[in-house]
N, C-alpha and C positions, 0 to 999 in steps of 0.2 A: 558597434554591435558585438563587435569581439570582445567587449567586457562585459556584457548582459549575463549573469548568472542566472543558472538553471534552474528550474523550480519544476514542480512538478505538472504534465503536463495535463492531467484528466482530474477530475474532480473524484474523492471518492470516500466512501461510508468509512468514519473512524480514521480519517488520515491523521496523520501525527505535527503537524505543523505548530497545533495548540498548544502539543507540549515538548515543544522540544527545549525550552526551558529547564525543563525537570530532568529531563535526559542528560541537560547540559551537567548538570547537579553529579552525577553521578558516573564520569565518564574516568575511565583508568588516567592514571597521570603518562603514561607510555604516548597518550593520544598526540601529546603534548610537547613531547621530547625527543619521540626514538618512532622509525620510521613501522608499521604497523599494515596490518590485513584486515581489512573491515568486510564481514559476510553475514547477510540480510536475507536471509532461508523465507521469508516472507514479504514480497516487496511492495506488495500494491503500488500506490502513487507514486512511493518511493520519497516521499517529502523527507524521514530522515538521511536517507542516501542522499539525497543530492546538498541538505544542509552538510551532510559529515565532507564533499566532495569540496563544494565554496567556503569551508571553512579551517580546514585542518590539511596543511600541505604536507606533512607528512605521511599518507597514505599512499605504500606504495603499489598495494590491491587491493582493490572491490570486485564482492564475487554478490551477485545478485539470484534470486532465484523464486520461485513460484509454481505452484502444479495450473494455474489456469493457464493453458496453452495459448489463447485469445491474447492476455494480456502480456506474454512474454514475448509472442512474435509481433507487435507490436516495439515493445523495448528494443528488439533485434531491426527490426523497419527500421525505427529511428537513428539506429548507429549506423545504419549499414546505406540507405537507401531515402537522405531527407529533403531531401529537394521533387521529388517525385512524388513523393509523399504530401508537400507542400502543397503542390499543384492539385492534385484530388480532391484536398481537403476546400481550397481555393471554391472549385468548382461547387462544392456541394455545400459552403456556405454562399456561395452567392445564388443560388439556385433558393436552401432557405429562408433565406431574408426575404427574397423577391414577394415571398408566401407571407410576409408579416402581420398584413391587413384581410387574409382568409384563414382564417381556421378550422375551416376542411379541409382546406387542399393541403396544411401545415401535416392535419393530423393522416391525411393519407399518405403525403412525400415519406414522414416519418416510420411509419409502419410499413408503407415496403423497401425500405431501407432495413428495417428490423428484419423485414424475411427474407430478404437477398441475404445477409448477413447470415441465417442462422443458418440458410442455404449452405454454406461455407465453402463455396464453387468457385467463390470470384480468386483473382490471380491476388497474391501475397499482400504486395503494396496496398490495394485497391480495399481488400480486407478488413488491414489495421486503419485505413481512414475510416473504414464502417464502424470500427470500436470508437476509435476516437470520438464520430458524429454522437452515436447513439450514447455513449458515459456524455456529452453536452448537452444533449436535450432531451435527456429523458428524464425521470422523475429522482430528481437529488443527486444524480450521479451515481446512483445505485447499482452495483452490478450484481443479479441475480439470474440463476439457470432454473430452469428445472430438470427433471430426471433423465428427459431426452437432450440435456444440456444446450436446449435452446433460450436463450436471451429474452426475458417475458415484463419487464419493465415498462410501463406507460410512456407516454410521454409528456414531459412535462412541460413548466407555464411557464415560458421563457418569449419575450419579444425576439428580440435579437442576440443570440447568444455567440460568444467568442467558441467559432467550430476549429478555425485555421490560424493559430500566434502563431506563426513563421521565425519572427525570433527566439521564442521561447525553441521552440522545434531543432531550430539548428546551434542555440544553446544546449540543452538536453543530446544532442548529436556530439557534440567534442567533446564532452567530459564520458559520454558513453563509452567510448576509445580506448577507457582504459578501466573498463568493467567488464569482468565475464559474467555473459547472459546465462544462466541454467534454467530449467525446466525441468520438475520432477519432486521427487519426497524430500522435505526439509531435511532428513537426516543424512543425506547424501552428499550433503552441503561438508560435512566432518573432513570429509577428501580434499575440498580447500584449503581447510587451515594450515597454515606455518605453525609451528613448536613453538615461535618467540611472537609474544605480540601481535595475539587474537581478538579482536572485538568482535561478539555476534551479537546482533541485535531481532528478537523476535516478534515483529507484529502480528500474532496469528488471526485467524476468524475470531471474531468473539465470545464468550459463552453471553448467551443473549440475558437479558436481566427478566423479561417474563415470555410468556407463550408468546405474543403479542408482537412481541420487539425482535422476534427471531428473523436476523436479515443475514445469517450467516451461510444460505445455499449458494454459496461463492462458486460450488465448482457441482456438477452431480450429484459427487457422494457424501458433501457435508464436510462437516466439522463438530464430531457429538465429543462428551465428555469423557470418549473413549482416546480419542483424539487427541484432545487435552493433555491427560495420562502417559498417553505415550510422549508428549514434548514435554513433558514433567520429566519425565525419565530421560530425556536426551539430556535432557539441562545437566542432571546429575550426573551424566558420561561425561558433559563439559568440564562438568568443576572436577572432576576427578582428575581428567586430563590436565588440567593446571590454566582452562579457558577461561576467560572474561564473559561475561554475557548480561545482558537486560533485555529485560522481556517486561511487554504491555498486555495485558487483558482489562477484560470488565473487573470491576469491584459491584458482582452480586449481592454483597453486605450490605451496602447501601440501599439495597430493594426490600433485600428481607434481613437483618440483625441474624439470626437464628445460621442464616447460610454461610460454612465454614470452605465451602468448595476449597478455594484458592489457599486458605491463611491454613488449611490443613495439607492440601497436597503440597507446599512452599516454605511449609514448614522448617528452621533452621536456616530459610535465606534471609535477606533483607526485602522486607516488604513494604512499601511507599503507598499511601493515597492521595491523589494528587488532583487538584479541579482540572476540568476537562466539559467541553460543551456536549450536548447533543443535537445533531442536524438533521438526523434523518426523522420524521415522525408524521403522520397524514393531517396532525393535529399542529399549528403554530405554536397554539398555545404551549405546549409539553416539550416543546423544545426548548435550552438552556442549558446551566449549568447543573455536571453532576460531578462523579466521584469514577477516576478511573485507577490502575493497580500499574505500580514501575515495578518489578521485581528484580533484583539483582542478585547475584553471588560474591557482593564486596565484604559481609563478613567474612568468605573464607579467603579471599584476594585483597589485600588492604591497601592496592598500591591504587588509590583513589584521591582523587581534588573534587572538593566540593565549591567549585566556580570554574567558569568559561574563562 
């Protein structure tokens, strides 16, 4: 079990697993050679973090970080606290299952779970298993607030779903060890970086491709095009300072031709379109493949290998 490599532990909208291929495409050659700072100002799942963790041993810090509070003390649970944690999760997937064959009592266990949870009363530990439960069986893994920044997601159509991997858990526990957790504004993240040998990498909210698609109420107050704007511009304080970076978003192009959103604000970087699936959608059918945006600053950093 002590070889079980970490993976990420919650299911979630837009995780990066799909491509981490393309990532791999465009990663500094420093990654590869000389020992290196990896900081992830957007962590969700964290599926690239913990690929960059199981793979590249010269990483001598990960600095992880998020403004959804939920989801960071969580991450903080898991380093600090996984055996307790274990046992919670234990309880409340054995308690679900029992429910398999009712789907009342599924869809009521689940919803007052949702509002004990949004309650946000219970003691720390007790908490992050409530995240955990509800990103498993709610609808796609979705995490959405509303203004009151309560958790408003259905639940979804799962028999039995994996609530408690125990291995994976105290996987994701030792290599946590040697990540500092933050909480707070991506650009706060700057006070990490070392002089030599930065990679940041940005998963932000999406900009959504129509009205429709908007799953980006990640935290209260959004993620609008003003948003955006402003990590356009951090980017630029990056490459000034002499940082490495790739950053993922939507390719709105692909929805509408006419929309220059990205390929105008990104203008002068290197801009990639790269297949990428879609999961989340109420329809089966519109689910598949699309078109999503790598962006780099390797034109002005050329210390780049194009392969793993």
């Amino acid at each position: 079990m002590m070889n079980r490599k970490a993976k990420p532990f919650l299911k979630w909208a837009g995780g990066k697993t799909q491509i981490v291929e393309h990532i791999a495409m465009v990663l500094p050659k420093f990654v590869y050679k000389e020992k290196f700072t990896y900081i992830e100002p957007f962590v969700g799942s964290g599926a690239v973090l913990f690929w960059i963790l199981n793979n590249f041993s010269k990483v001598k810090k990960a600095v992880i970080n998020d403004v959804n509070e939920d989801l960071i003390h969580t991450y903080k649970t898991i380093a600090s606290n996984p055996k307790e944690l274990i046992s919670i999760l234990q309880t409340i997937q054995s308690e679900f299952h029992e429910l398999e064959k009712n789907d009342e009592a599924k869809k009521e266990y689940y919803y007052s779970k949702r509002a004990l949870y949004n309650q946000r009363k219970e003691e720390k530990t007790t908490h992050a298993a409530l995240f955990i439960f509800l990103n498993r069986t709610c609808f796609n893994g979705l995490y959405r607030v509303n203004r009151k920044n309560e958790f408003n997601v259905p639940m979804g159509n799962y028999k039995r779903p994996t609530i408690c991997d125990k291995e994976n858990i105290l996987a994701v526990s030792r290599v946590l060890q040697k990540v500092e957790i933050l909480c707070g504004d991506f650009e706060e993240t700057l006070n990490y970086a070392d002089k030599h040998n930065t990679l940041f990498y940005f998963d932000p909210p999406y900009k959504p491709l129509s009205e429709t698609s908007n799953f980006n109420s990640y935290t209260k107050d959004g993620f609008d095009d003003a948003e955006q704007i402003r990590l356009r511009n951090f980017c630029h304080k990056l490459d000034t300072l002499g940082y490495t970076w790739i950053l993922s978003n939507s390719d709105v192009k692909s929805k509408n031709e006419k929309d220059n959103f990205f390929d105008e604000l990104y203008s002068g970087f290197n801009i990639e379109r790269v297949n990428a699936r879609r999961n989340i959608n109420s329809n089966p059918e519109k689910r598949g493949a699309l078109k999503e945006l790598l962006i780099t600053n390797q034109f002005k950093n050329q210390n780049y290998v194009n392969a793993i």
